[in-house]
C-alpha positions in Angstrom: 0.0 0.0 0.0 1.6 3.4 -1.2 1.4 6.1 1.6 -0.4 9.3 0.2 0.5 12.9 0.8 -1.8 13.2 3.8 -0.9 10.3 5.7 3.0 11.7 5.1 1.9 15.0 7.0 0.8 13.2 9.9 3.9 11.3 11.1 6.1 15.3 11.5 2.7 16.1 13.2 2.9 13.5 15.5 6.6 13.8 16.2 6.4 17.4 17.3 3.5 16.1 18.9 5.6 14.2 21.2 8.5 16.5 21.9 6.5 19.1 22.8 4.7 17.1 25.3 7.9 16.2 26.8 9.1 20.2 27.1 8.4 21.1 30.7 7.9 24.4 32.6 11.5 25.5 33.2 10.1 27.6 36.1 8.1 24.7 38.3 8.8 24.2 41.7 10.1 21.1 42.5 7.8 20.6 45.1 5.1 20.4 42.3 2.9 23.5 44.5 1.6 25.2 41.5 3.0 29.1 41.0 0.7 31.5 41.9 3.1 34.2 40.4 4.7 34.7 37.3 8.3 35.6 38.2 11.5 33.5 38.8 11.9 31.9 42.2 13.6 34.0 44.8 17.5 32.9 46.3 16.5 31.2 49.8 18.4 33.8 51.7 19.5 32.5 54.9 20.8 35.3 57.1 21.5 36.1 60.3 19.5 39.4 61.9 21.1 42.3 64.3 20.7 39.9 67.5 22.4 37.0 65.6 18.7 35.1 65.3 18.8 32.6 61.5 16.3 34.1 59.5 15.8 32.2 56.0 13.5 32.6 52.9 12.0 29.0 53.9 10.8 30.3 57.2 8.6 32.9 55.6 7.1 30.3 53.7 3.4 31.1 52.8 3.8 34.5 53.2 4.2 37.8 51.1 7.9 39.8 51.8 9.3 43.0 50.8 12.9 43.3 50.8 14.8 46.6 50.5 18.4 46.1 49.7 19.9 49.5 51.0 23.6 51.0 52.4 24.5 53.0 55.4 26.4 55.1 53.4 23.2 55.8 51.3 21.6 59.0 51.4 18.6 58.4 49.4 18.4 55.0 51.8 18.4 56.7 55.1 16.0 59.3 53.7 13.2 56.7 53.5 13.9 55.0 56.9 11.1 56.7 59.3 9.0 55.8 56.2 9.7 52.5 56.1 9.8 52.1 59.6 6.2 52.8 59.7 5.2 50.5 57.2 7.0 47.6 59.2 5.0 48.9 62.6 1.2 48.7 60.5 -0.5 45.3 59.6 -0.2 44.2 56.2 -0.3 41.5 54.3 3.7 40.9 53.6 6.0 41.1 56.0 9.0 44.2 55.7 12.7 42.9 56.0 15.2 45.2 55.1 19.4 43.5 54.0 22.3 45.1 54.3 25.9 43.6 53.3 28.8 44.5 55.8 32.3 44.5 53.7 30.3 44.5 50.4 30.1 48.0 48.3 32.0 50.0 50.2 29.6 49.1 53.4 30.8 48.8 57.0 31.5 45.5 58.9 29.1 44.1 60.7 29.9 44.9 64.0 30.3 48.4 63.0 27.2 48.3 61.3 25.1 46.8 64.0 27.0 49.5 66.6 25.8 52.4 64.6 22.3 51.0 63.7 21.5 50.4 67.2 22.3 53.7 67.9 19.7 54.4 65.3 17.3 52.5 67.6 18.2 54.4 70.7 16.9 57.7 69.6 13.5 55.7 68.4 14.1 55.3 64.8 13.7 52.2 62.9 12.4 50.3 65.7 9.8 48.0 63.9 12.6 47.9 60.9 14.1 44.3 60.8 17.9 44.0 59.0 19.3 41.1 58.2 23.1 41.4 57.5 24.2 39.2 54.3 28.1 39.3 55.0 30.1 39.7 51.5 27.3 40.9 49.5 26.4 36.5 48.8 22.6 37.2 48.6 22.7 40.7 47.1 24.9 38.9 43.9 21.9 36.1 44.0 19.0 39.0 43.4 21.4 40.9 41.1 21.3 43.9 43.1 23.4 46.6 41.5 22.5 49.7 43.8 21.0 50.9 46.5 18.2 50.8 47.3 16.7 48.1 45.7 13.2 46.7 46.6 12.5 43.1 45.9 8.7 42.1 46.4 8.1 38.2 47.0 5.2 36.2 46.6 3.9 34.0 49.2 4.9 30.9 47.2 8.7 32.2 47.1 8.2 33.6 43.9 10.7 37.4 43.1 7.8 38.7 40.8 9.5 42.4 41.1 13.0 44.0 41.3 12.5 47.6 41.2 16.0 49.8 41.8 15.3 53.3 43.7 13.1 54.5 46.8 9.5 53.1 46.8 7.3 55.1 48.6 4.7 52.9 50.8 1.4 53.0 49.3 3.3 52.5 45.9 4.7 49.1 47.5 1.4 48.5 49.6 -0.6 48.8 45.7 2.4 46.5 44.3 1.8 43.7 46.9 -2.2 44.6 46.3 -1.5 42.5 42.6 0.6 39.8 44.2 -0.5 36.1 45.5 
């Protein structure tokens, strides 16, 4: 039996068929939770905070985070503090960490860093603020962070949906987290 023309365009057919079918999502978690985000999953930071308490991207499982990436040395940083200070102190629905990387881009060590924050603390600023110091600048290279500040908004299921370089006021990163899962 001679194959005809139509029968001839069916076996390409049902070759790309099959290899598409065996192309996967690139961006699936492993754990096979469906994304509720579109984004790339975030670096699982695991850093240590001003007391020395392990504070990791794991343990904040389930919930929304903003991170700002900022400097000490930062003008345009310090500037927003009291502002973001008060949006750590209200209820939201994302928690507000802020990461800082002693002996990275020209910041301070860590125990200087800590010294002189604290002090910050004393005369009641940026007491609901938590910092998480990421020694060497690891987790800052992992989010591609290039200056300061730098806001990174997270999803609850761990996914970076936004990088967004500069200040953010607060209702502009309580409306951002409004679109987020």
């Amino acid at each position: 039996m001679k194959p005809t023309i139509r029968s001839l365009h069916v076996i390409p057919l049902f070759i790309l068929l099959i290899l598409l079918s065996a192309c996967g999502n690139t961006n699936a978690d492993p754990s096979g939770a469906a994304a509720l985000n579109k984004g790339t999953a975030a670096p699982k930071f695991d850093l240590k905070d001003l007391d020395g308490n392990q504070v990791t991207l794991a343990g904040l499982a389930g919930q929304k985070v903003y991170v700002k990436y900022w400097a000490s040395w930062c003008p345009i940083c310090l500037a927003g503090m009291d502002d973001l200070d008060t949006l750590a102190g209200q209820t939201n629905d994302f928690k507000v960490i802020t990461i800082v990387s002693p002996d990275y881009n020209g910041e301070q060590s860590a125990s200087d860093f800590t010294a002189w924050f604290k002090g910050l603390q004393t005369e009641n600023t940026a007491t609901h603020v938590t910092v998480l110091l990421d020694e060497g600048g690891k987790w800052a290279k992992a989010f591609g962070v290039r200056g300061y500040p730098t806001s990174l908004y997270i999803g609850s299921d761990g996914i970076l949906v936004k990088k967004a370089p500069g200040q953010n006021a607060n209702d502009v990163i309580t409306s951002t987290f409004k679109q987020i899962s």
